[in-house]
C-alpha positions in Angstrom: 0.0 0.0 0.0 1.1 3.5 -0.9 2.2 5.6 2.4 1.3 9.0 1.6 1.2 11.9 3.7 -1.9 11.3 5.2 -1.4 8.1 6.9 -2.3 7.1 10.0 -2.5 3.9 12.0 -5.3 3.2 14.4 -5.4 0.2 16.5 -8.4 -1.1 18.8 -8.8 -4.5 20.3 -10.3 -7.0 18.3 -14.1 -7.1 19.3 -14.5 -3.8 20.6 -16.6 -2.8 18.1 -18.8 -5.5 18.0 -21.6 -6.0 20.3 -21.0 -9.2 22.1 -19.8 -9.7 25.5 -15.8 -8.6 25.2 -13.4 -10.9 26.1 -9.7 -10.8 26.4 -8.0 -12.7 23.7 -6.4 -15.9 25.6 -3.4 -15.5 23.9 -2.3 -12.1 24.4 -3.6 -12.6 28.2 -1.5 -15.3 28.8 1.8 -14.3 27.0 0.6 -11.0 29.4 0.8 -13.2 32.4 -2.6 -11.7 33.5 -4.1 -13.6 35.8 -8.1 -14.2 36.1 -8.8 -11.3 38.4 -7.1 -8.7 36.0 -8.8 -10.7 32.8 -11.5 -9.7 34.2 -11.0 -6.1 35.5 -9.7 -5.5 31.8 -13.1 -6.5 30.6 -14.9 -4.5 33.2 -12.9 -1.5 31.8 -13.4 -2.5 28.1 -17.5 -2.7 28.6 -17.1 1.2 29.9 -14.8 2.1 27.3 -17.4 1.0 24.8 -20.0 3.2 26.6 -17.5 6.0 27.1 -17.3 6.2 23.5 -20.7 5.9 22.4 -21.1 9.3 24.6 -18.2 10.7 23.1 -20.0 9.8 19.6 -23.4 11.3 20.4 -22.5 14.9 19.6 -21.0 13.7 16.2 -24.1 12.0 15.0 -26.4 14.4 16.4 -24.2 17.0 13.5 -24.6 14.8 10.7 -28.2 14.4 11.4 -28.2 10.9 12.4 -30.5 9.6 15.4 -27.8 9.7 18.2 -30.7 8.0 20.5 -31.2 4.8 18.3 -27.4 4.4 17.4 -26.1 4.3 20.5 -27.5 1.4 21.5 -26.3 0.0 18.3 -22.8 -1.7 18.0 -19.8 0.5 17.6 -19.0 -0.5 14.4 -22.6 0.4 13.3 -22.2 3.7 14.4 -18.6 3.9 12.9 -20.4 2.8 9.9 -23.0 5.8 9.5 -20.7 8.4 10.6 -18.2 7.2 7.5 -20.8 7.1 4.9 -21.5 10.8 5.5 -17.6 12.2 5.3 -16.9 14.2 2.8 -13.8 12.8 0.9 -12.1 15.9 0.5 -12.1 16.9 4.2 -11.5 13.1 5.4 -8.1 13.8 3.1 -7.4 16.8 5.1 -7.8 16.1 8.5 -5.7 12.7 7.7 -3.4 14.7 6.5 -3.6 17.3 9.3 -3.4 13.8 11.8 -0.8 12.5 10.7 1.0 15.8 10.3 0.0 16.0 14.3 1.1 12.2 15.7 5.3 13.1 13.5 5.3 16.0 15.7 5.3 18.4 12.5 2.8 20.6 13.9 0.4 21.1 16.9 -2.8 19.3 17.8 -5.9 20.9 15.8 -9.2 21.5 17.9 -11.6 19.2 16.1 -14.7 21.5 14.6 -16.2 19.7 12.3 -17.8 16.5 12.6 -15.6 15.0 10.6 -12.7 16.5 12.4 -13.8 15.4 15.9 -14.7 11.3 14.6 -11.1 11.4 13.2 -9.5 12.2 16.6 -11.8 9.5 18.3 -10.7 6.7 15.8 -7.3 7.5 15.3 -6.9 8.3 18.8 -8.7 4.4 20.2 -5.7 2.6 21.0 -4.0 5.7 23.1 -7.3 6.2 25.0 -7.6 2.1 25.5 -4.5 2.1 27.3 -4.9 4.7 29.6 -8.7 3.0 30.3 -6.3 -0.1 30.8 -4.3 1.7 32.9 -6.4 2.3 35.0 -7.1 -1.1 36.2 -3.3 -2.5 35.6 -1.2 0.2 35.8 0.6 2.3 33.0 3.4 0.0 32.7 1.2 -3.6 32.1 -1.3 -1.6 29.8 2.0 -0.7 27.7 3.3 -3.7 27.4 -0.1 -5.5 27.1 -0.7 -3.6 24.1 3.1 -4.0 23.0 3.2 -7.1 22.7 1.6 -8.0 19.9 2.5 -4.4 18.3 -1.1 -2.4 18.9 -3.9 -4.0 20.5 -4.7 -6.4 17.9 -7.0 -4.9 14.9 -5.3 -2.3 13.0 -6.1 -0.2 10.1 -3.6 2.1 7.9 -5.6 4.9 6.6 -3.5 7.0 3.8 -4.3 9.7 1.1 -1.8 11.4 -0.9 0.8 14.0 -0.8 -0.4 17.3 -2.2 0.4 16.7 -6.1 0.1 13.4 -5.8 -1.5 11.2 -7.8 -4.1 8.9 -6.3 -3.6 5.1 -7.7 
């Protein structure tokens, strides 16, 4: 895949967005040495993070017209879903751009105004705000290297757009 300016990597555990039950995957708790009393406090942390970011999500859908009420009892991935369908390619572009810009350290962090703007920060910010809800329950150190060890939490995605002047393949 092309890496153009406007890349950015996002990370999430694998079944967060889903709807079922979470649970730890038995591999990466294990090579964590977590035992079953911190399994399960990082699934009690994981079923608020889910709800924690439906609220964060609310405003967003509310600005793109879309029945916050009914959605947020709805899967993750469903709202993720209908908030994508309605950005506008040009400005996705942009704030990617502007993102990725932000995470080298090239310039400062952008207050998200747009609806657009403020779902980018949310997704491509998941995996930072997972570990601090992590470390809550384990400590900053264990939520690190829980999520190091398999390099990100699990499920990742690599969204990129060009370079200005760049061609689009």
């Amino acid at each position: 895949m092309q890496r153009g300016c406007g890349t950015v990597k996002v990370d999430y555990p694998v079944g967060l967005l889903d709807d079922s039950p979470f649970h730890l995957n038995d591999g990466l708790a294990h090579t964590a040495n977590l035992d079953d009393r911190e399994r399960e406090l990082v699934e009690e942390a994981t079923t608020e993070f889910r709800a924690e970011l439906k609220q964060q999500l609310a405003p967003v859908l509310r600005d793109l017209d879309i029945d916050d009420k009914a959605l947020t009892a709805a899967p993750l991935q469903r709202i993720f879903t209908e908030i994508q369908a309605r950005e506008v390619p040009d400005e996705l572009q942009r704030v990617r751009k502007e993102l990725a810009r932000e995470r080298a350290g090239l310039s400062r962090a952008s207050v998200p105004r747009t609806p657009t703007e403020r779902f980018e920060h949310i997704f491509v910010g998941l995996g930072e705000a997972y570990q601090s809800k992590v470390a809550r329950v384990l400590g900053a150190e264990r939520a690190a290297d829980l999520r190091a060890i398999s390099d990100g939490w699990g499920a990742s995605i690599v969204a990129s757009g060009p370079c200005d002047g760049e061609a689009v393949d």
